[in-house]
C-alpha positions as CSV (number, residue, x, y, z in Angstrom):
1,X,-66.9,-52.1,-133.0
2,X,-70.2,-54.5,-131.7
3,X,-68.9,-57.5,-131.2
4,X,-70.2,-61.0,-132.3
5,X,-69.0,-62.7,-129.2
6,X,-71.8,-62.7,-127.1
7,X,-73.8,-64.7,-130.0
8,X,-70.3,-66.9,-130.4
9,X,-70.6,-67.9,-126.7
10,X,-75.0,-68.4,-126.9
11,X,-75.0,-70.2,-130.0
12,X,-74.6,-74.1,-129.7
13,X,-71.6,-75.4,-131.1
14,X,-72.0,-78.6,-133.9
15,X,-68.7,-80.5,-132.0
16,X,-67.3,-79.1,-128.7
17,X,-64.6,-76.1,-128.5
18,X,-61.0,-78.2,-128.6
19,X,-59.1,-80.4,-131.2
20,X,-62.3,-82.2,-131.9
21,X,-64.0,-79.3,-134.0
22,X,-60.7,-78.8,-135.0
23,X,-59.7,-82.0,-136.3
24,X,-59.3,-83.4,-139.7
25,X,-61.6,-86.0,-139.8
26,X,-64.4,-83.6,-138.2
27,X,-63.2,-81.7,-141.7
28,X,-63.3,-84.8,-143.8
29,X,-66.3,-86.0,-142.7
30,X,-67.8,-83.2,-145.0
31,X,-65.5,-82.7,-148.2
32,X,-64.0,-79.7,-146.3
33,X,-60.4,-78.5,-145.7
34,X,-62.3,-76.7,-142.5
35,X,-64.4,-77.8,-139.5
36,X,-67.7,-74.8,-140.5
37,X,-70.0,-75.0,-137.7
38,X,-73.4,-73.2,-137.1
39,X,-72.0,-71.0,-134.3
40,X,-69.3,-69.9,-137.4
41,X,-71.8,-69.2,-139.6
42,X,-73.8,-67.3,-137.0
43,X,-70.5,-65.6,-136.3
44,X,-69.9,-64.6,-139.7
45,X,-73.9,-63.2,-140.5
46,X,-73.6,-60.8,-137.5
47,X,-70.2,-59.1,-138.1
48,X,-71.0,-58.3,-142.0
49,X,-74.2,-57.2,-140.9
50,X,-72.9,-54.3,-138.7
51,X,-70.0,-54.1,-141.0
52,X,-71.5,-53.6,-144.2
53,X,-75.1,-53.6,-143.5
54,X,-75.5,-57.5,-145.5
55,X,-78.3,-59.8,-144.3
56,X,-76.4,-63.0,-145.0
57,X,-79.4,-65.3,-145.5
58,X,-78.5,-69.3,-144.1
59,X,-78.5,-70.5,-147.7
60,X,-75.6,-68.4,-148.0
61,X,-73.5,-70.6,-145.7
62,X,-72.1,-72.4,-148.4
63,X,-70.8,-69.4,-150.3
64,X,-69.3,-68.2,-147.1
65,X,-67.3,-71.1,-146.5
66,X,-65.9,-71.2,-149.8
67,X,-64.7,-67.5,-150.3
68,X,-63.6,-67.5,-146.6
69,X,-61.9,-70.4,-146.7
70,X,-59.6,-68.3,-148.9
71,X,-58.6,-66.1,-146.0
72,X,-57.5,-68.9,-143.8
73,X,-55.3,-70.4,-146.5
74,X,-53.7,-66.7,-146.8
75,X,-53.4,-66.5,-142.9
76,X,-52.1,-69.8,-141.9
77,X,-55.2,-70.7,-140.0
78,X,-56.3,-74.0,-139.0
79,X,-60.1,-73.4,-138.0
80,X,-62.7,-70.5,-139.3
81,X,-62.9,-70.0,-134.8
82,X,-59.6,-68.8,-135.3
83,X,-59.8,-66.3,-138.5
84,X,-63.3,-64.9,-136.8
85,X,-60.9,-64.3,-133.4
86,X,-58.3,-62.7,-135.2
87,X,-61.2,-60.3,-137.2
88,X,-62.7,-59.2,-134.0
89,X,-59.8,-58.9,-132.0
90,X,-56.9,-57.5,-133.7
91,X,-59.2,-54.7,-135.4
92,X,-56.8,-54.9,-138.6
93,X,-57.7,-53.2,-141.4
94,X,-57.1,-54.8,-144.1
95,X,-58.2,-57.7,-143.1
96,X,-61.7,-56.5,-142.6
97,X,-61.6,-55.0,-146.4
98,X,-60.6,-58.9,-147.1
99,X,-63.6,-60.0,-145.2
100,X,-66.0,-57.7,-146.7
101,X,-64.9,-58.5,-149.8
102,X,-65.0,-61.8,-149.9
103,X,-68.6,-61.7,-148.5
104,X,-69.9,-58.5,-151.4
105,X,-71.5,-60.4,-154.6
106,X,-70.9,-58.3,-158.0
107,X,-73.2,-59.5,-160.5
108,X,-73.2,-56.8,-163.4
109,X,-72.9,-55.7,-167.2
110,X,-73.4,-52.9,-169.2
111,X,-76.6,-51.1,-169.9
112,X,-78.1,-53.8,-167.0
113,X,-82.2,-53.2,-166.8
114,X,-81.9,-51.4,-170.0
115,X,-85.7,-49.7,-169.9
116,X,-83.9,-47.4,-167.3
117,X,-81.5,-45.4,-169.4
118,X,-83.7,-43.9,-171.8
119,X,-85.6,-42.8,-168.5
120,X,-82.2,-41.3,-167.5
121,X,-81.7,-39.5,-171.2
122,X,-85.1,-38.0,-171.3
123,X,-84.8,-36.8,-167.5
124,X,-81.4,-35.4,-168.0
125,X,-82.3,-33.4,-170.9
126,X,-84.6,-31.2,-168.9
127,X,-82.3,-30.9,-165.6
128,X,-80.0,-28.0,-165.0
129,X,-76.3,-28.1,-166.3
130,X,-74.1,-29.7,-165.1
131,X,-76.1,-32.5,-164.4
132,X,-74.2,-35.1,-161.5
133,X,-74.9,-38.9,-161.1
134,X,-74.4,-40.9,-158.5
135,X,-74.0,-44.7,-159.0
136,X,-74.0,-46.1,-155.4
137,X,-72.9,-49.5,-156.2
138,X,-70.4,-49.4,-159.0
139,X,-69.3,-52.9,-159.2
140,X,-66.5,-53.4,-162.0
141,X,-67.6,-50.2,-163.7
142,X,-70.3,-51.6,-166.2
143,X,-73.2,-49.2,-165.0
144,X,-71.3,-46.4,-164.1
145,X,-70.0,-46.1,-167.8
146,X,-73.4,-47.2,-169.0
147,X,-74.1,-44.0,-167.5
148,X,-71.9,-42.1,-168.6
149,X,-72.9,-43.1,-172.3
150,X,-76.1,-42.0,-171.9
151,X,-75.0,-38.7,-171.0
152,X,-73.0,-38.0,-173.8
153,X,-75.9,-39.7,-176.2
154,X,-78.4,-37.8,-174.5
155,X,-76.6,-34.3,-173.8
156,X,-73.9,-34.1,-176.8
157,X,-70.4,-34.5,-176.0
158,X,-70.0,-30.7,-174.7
159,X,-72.6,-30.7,-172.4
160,X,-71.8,-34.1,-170.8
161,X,-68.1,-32.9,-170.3
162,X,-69.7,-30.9,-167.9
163,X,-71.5,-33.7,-165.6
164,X,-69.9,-35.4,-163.3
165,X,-70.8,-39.0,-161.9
166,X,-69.5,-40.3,-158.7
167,X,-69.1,-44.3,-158.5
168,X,-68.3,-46.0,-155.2
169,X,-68.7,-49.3,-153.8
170,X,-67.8,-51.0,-150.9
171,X,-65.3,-53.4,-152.3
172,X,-61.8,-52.2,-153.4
173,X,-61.0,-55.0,-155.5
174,X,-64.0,-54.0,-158.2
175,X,-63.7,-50.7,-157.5
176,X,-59.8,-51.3,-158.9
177,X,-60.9,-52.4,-162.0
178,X,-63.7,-50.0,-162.4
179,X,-61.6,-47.6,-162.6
180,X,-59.0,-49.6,-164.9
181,X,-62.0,-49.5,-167.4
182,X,-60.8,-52.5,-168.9
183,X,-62.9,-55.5,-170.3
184,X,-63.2,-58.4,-172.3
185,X,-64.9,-59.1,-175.5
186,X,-67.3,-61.0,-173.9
187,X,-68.4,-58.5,-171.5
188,X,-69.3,-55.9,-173.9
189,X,-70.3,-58.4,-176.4
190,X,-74.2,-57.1,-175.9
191,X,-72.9,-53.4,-176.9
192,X,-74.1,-52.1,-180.6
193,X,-71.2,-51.7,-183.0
194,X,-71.7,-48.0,-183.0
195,X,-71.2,-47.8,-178.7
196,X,-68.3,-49.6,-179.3
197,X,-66.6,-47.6,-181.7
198,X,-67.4,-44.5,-180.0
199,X,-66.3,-45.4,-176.6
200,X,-64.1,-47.9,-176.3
201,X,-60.0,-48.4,-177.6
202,X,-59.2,-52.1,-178.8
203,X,-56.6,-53.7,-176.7
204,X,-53.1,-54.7,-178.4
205,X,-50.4,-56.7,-177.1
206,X,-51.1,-57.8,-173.6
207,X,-54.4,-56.6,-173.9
208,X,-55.2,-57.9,-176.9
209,X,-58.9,-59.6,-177.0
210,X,-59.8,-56.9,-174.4
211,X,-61.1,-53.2,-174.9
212,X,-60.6,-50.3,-172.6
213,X,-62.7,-47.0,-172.3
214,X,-62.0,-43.9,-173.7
215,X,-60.2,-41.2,-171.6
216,X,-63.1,-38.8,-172.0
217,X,-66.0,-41.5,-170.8
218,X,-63.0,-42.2,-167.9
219,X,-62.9,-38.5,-167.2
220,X,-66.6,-38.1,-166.5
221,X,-66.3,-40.9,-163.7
222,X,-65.1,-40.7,-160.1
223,X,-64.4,-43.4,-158.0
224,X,-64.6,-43.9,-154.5
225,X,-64.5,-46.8,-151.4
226,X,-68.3,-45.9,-149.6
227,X,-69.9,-48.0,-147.3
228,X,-73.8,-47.0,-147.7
229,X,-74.4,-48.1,-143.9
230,X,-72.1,-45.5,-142.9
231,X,-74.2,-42.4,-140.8
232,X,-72.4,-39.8,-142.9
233,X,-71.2,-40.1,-145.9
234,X,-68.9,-37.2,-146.7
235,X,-71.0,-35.7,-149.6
236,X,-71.6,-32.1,-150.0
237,X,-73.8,-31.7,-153.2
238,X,-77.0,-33.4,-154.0
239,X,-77.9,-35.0,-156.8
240,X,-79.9,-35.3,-160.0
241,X,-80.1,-38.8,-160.1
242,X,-78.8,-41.9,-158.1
243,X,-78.6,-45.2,-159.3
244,X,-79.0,-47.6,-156.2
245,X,-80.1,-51.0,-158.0
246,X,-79.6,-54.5,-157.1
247,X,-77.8,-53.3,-153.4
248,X,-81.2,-53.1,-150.8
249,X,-82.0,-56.4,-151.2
250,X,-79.6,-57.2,-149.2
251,X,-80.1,-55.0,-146.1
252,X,-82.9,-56.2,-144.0
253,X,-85.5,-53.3,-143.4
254,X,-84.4,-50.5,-141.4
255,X,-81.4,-50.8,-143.1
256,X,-82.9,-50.1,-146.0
257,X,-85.2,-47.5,-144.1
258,X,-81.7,-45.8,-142.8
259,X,-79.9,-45.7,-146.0
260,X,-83.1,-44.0,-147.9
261,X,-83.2,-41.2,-145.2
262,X,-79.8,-40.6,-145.9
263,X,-80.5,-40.8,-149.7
264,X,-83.4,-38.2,-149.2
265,X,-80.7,-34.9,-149.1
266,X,-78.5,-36.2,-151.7
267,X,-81.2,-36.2,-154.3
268,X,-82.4,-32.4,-155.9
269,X,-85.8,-31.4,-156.1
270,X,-87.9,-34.0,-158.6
271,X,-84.7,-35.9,-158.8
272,X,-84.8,-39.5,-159.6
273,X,-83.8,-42.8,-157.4
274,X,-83.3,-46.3,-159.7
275,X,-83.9,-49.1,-157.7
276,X,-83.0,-53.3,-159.2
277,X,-85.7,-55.1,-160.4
278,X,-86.8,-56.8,-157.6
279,X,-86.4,-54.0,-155.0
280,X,-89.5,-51.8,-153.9
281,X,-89.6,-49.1,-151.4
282,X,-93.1,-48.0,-151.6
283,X,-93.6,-49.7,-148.3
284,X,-89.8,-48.3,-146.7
285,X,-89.8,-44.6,-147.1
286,X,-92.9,-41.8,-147.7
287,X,-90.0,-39.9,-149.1
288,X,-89.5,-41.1,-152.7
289,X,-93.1,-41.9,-155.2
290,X,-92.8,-44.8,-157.9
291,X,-93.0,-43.0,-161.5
292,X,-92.0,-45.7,-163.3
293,X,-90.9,-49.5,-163.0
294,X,-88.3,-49.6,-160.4
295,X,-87.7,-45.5,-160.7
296,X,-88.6,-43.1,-158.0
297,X,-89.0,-39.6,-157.8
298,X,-88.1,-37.4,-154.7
299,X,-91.6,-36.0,-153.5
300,X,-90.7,-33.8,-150.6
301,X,-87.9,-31.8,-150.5
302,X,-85.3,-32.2,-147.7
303,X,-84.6,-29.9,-145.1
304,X,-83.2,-26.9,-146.2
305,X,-84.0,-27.4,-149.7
306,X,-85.1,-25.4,-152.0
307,X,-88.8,-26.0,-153.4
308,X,-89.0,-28.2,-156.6
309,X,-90.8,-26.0,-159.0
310,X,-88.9,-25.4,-162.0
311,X,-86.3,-27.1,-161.1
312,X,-87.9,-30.6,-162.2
313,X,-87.6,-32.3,-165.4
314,X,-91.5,-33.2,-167.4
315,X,-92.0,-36.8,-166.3
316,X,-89.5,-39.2,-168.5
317,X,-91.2,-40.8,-171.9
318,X,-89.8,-44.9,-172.0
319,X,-88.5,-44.0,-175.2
320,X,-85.3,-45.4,-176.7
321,X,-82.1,-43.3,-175.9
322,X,-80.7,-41.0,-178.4
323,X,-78.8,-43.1,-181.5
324,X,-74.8,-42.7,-180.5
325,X,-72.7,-41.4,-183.9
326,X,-70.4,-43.8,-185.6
327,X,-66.8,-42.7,-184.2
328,X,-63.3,-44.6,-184.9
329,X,-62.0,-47.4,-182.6
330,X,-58.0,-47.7,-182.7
């Protein structure tokens, strides 16, 4: 792996190497259980970069210290030097899942950016069976089930046992209780009565106050570690649709350039591409045309593809998505 150490040894320390960057009144001096130099934080922005593609921007540098400052407790480690040595050289594993997840932010909910998912029902219903999702950056599960939902609204409940969505995200602790599918009250607290009846169980005894998704929303749903700066990604099958929102504004720009040409296969002909509200990729990739707000449209085929006519859905209405049926909740 690239190491950091070059711009370790370039970038001027805020105290000297030794005890006195060490020391507890160099940590004192700023509230801190740990010294947390520039050359740290420098440290730090370059080895999530090439690990996970993140552009840690400085006014991060406060979050970094406090969800790292985690890992030294764990380790035993007096000084973030140390914990950064220990990263680059003892290559372990599980420690760099630690890192990475410490430094991935997860801010979700259901049916997030709501005008997209009656984009998604009126697309799906013209697509192929079995129609196949991919939601790049699952989080705890909110959008991948908010998917999943709109399948079965959109399709009926035979047709949608027949889609498949695959859900992967970088960090393993969400990705745990994504597939858990468990949540609190609050968290679904924005759903309609109906959704809730229809999709979820209520929780009893040591899950009481909490709700947990149906097996047959869970079934639709598979779950996997990915790491969208990765050159290959293991897929075979393209896709109808893939929701990729809220993730790019993190990667600086040929990240983002790298990760849409790898997108650009994965995506049938006249498929779709769901980007977060402040993301745009007019100006990243020739590949994909806005159609709607934040929703793109494959325009070229990819190599080896086959051409897109017939295959593509009339263009999507913003409509609202089909009204779900009243079921029972236990």
């Amino acid at each position: 792996m690239l190491s950091a150490r070059a711009l370790h040894r370039a970038e001027p320390q805020d105290a000297p190497h030794g005890d006195a960057s060490r020391s507890p009144q160099r940590a004192g001096e700023t509230g801190r259980d740990f010294a947390f130099t520039s050359a740290d934080f420098a440290r730090i922005r370059t080895l999530i970069h090439h690990r996970a593609g993140i552009s840690l921007s400085e006014h991060k540098r406060d979050m970094a210290y406090s969800r790292l400052a985690r890992r030294l407790r764990a380790r035993g480690l007096d000084s973030f030097r140390d914990y950064l040595d220990l990263l680059e050289q003892e290559n372990d594993p599980a420690e760099w899942e630690a890192f990475t997840n410490a430094l991935t932010t997860n801010l979700t909910a259901f049916f997030r950016e709501a005008h997209h998912f009656p984009i998604l029902a009126d697309f799906v219903k013209g697509r192929e069976a079995p129609v196949s999702v991919w939601c790049s950056a699952a989080s705890t599960g909110e959008e991948p089930y908010s998917i999943a939902i709109t399948l079965i609204e959109a399709l009926g409940d035979s047709a949608a046992r027949s889609a498949s969505i695959l859900a992967t995200d970088l960090d393993t602790q969400v990705l745990a209780k994504a597939e858990a599918g468990i949540y609190t009250y609050d968290q679904v607290k924005h759903l309609s009565p109906e959704r809730l009846k229809r999709f979820f169980l209520r929780g009893t005894g040591a899950q009481a106050g909490r709700v947990k998704v149906r097996p047959e929303l869970r079934a639709m749903i598979r779950f996997e570690q990915l790491n969208l700066t990765d050159a290959d990604y293991g897929i075979p099958k393209p896709f109808d649709a893939i929701f990729c929102r809220n993730v790019m504004i993190y990667f600086d720009k040929p990240t983002q350039g790298q990760v849409l040409s790898r997108f650009e296969p994965l995506v049938k002909p006249g498929g779709l591409l769901f980007a977060g509200h402040s993301e745009n990729f007019t100006y990243v990739t020739q590949a994909f045309r806005l159609r709607g707000q934040t929703v793109y449209e494959l325009t070229r085929a990819p190599k080896g593809a086959p051409s897109a006519g017939g295959g593509a859905a009339p263009r999507a209405r913003l409509s609202g998505a089909a009204t779900p049926a009243v079921g029972e909740r236990r």
